[in-house]
C-alpha positions in Angstrom: 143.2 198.0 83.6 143.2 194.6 85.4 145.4 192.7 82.7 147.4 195.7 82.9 148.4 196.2 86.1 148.6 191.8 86.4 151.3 192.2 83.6 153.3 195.6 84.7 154.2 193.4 87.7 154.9 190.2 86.1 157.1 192.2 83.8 158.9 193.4 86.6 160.0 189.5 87.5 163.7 188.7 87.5 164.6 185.3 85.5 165.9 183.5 88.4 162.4 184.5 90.0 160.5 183.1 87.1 163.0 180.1 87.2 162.5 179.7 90.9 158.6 180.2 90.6 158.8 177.1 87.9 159.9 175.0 90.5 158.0 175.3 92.8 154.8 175.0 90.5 155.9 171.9 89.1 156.2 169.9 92.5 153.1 171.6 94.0 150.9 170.3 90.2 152.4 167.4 90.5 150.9 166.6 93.8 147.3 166.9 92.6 145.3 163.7 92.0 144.5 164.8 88.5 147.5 164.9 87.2 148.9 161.7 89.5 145.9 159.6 87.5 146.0 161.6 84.4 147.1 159.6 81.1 146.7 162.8 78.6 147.1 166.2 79.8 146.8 170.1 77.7 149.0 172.2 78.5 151.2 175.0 77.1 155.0 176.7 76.9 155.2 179.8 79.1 156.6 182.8 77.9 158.3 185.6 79.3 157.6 186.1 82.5 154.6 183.4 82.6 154.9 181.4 85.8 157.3 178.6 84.4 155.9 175.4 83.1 158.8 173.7 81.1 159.9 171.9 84.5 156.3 170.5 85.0 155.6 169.5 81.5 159.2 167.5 81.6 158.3 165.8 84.5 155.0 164.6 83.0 156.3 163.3 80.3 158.8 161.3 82.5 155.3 160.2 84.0 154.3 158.5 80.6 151.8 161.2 80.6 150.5 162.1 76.7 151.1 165.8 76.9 149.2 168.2 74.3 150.0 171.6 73.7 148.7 174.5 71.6 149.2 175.5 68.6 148.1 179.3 67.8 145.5 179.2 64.4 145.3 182.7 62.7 141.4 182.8 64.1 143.3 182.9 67.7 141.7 179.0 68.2 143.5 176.2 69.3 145.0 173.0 67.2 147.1 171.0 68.8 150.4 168.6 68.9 152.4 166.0 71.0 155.1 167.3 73.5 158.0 164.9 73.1 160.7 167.2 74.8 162.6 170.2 74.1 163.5 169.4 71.0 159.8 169.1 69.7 159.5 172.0 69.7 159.5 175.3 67.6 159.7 179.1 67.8 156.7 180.4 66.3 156.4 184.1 65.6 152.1 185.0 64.8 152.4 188.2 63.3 152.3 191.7 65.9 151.9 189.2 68.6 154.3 187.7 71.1 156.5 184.3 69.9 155.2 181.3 71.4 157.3 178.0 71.5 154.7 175.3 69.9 155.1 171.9 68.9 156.8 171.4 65.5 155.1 167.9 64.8 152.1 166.6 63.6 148.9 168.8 63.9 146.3 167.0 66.2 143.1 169.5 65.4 141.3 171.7 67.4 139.0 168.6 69.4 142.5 166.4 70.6 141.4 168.5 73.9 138.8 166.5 74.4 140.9 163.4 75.2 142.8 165.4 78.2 141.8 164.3 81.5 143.6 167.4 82.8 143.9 170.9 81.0 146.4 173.6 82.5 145.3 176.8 81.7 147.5 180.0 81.5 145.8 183.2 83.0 146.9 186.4 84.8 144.7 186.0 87.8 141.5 183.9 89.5 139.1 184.8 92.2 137.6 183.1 95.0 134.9 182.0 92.4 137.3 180.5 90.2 136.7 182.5 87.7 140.2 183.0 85.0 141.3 186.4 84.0 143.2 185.5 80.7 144.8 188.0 78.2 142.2 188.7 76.3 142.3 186.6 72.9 139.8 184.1 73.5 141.6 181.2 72.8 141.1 179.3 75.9 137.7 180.8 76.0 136.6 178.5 72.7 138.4 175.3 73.8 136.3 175.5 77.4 133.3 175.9 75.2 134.4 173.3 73.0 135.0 170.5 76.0 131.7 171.3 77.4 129.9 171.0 73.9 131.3 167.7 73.8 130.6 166.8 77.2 133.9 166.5 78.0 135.0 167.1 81.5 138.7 167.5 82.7 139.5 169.5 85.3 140.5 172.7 84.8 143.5 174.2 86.8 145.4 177.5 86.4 149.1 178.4 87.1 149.7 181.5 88.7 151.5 183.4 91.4 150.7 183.9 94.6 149.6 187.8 94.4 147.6 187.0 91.5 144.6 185.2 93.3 142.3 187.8 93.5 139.2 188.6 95.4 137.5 189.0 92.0 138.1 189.5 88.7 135.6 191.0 85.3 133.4 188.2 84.2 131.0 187.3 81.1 128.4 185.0 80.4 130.9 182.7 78.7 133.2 182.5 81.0 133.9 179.0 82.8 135.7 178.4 86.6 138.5 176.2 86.8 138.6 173.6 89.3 141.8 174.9 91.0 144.7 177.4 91.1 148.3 176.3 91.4 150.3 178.6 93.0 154.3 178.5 94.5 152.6 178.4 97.8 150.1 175.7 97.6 146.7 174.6 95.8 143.3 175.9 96.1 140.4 174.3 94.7 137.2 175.3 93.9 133.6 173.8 93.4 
């Protein structure tokens, strides 16, 4: 009920909002240590009415930071690819679900992840534990479990809008924290 309610609003954004809202994430992320040190960072192409991270994934790259982003396998895991800039990338219908814009080069496999000092994470809320509400597939829930299998430990940070850090949201025995939220209005960390 959660996810649905977190969507019914987000659905209710206006593009120049959404476009707005991008802005303002990208210059508060890129003020976080993380990503000012980071040489490799995951990411991933908002949709819809996602809080925007095509601004923020350009400006990395102007950085010299490696970006990775996802590629959707038909298990729901994760490969990955190189972002090289808008033209690398590619429309990707998967099946009944939503399209995703994915990188149309080289496939990196499922462990690149492990080489990203920094890994933004989409979600539909966080609480005050840290704990990420996503949508549901379990995508990012096997590339956490993968990093911490291979002992891997970037921080973990979340994009989001301001009304959607939570006082607390469903968790499970699986589930990870991130290390911080990102919101239009500032940065909150955790642990």
């Amino acid at each position: 009920m959660l996810r649905r309610d977190l969507l019914a609003v987000r659905n209710g954004l206006t593009a120049g909002d959404v476009r707005k809202t991008a802005e303002e994430l990208a210059l508060r992320a890129l003020e976080l240590p993380e990503l000012a040190h980071a040489s490799t960072v995951a990411a991933y192409v908002s949709v819809g009415s996602e809080p925007g991270t095509r601004a923020l994934l350009d400006a990395l790259l102007a950085r010299g930071v490696r970006v990775l982003l996802p590629v959707l396998m038909a298990d729901n895991d994760l490969d990955w690819g190189a972002y090289t800039g808008e033209e690398s990338l590619a429309r990707v219908q998967h099946g009944g679900k939503m399209a995703l814009l994915e990188p149309a080069g080289d496939r990196l496999g499922p462990e690149a992840v492990r080489d990203a000092d920094v890994v933004l994470l989409p979600g539909l809320a966080v609480d005050a534990r840290g704990m990420r509400l996503g949508r549901g597939g379990g995508s990012y829930d096997r590339v956490l479990a993968r990093l911490e299998r291979a002992g891997a430990d970037p921080a973990l940070v979340v994009l989001l809008y301001d009304a959607e850090v939570v006082e607390r949201v469903p968790a499970e025995a699986h589930d990870r924290p991130v290390h911080a939220v990102v919101t239009p209005s500032g940065v909150r960390r955790f642990r």
